[in-house]
N, C-alpha and C positions, 0 to 999 in steps of 0.2 A: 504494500500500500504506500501512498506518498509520502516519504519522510516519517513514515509511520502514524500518521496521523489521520488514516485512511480510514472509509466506511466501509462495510461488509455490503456483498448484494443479496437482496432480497433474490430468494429462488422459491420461495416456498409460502403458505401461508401465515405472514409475522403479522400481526397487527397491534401488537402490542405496546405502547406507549409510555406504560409504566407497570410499576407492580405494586406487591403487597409483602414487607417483609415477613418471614416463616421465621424466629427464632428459636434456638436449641438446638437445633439441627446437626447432623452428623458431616460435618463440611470436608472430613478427608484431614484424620490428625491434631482437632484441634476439639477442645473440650466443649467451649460453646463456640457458637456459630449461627450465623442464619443467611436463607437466600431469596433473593429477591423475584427474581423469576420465575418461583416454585421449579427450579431445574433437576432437585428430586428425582420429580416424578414426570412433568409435562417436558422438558427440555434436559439433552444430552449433549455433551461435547463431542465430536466423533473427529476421524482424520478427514481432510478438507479432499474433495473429487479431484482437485489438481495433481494428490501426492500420488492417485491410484495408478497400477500399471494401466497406462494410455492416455494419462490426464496432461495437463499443458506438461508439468514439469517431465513428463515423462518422451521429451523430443529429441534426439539425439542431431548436435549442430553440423556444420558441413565440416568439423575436424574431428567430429565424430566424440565429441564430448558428451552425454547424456546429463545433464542436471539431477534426477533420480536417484539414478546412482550413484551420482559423485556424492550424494549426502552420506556420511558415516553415522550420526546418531539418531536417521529417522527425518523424515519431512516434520518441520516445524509447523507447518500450516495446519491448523485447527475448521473444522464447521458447527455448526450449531443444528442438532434435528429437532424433530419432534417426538411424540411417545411413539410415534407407529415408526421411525425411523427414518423418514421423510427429512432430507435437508432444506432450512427453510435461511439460513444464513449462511454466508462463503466467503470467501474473499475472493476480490474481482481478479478478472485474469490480469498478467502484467501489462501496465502503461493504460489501463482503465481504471474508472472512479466506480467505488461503491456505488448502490439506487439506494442505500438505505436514506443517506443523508444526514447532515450534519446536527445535531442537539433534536434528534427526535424522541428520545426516550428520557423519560423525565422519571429523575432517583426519587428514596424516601423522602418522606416528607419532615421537615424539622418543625416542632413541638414545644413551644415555650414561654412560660408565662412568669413574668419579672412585674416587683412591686416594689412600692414605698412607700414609705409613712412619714408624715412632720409635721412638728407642731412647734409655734415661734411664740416667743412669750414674752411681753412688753415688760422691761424691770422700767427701766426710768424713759424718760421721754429720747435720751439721745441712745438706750441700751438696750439691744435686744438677743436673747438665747434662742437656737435654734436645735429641738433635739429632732433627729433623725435616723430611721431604719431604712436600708435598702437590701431587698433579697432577690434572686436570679434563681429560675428554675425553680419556681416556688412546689409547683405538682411534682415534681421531681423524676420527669417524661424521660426516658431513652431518649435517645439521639444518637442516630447510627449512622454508622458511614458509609459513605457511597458505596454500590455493589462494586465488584469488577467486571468493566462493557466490553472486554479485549475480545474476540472471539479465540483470536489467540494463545489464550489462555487457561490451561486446564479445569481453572475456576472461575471461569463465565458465570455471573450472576452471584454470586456468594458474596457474603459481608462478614469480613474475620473478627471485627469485633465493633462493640461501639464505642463512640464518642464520649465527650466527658459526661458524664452523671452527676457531677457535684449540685447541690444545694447552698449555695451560699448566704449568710448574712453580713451585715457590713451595716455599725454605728457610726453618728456624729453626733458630736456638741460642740458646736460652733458661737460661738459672742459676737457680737458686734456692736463697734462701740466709735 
């Protein structure tokens, strides 16, 4: 893909926009986990059509170099199926753009509800106290982080872990004078 920064093309039936995080999940190693694209069970990683004996990579050039084979640790190229095993993600051939398209799929969603409290108290006419709480994340919501979108990737859609969780509070007393 360009500079790596490429889109997958759609081959298949994707219509999916966004997801729904699955947390706990058994992500391959990792105690918690969750995935985004319920990849589970509706979406699998597979090897991409190109790497197959007769796919693009599979062309031998006019010095008779075959790409395929010149690879020693396996074709790196990845696709994306479905549950019936239907490819519905690929990467494009070389020197072509993805059809998926650039910021189509839209991550979790972020959750967060931040407050304050103050109360200013007249002591004399030129003095005044100002006490104050401020708290962040007061529900104390998840916040997860972005799945991974690489098709390239053996962990297409999976989320290794979340974002921060804290609950914070934060005093003042302030004078003014």
């Amino acid at each position: 893909m360009l500079y790596g920064n490429g889109t997958p093309d759609v081959v298949g039936p994707w219509n999916l926009g966004g997801g729904q995080v699955h947390w706990g999940e058994n992500i391959g190693g990792q105690n918690l986990g969750g995935t985004f694209f319920d990849t589970v069970g509706t979406y699998q990683v597979v090897t991409d059509p190109a790497c197959a004996p007769g796919g693009i990579l599979d062309t031998t050039d006019a010095m008779g170099f075959n790409v395929r084979t010149g690879i020693t640790n396996g074709c790196p190229l990845r696709a994306i199926a479905n549950s019936s095993g239907q490819i519905v993600l690929q990467n494009p051939a070389p020197g072509k753009r993805g059809t998926l398209g650039q910021q189509t799929i839209i991550g979790p969603g972020s959750w967060s509800m931040d407050a304050s409290l103050s109360k200013q108290f007249q002591i004399t006419e030129s003095k005044q106290v100002q006490h104050r709480f401020d708290a962040t994340n007061v529900l104390k919501h998840p916040l997860y982080n972005n799945p991974q979108y690489s098709i390239n990737n053996a962990a297409f859609g999976t989320i290794a872990a979340k974002g921060n969780q804290a609950r914070t509070f934060q005093g003042q007393l302030r004078i003014q004078f």
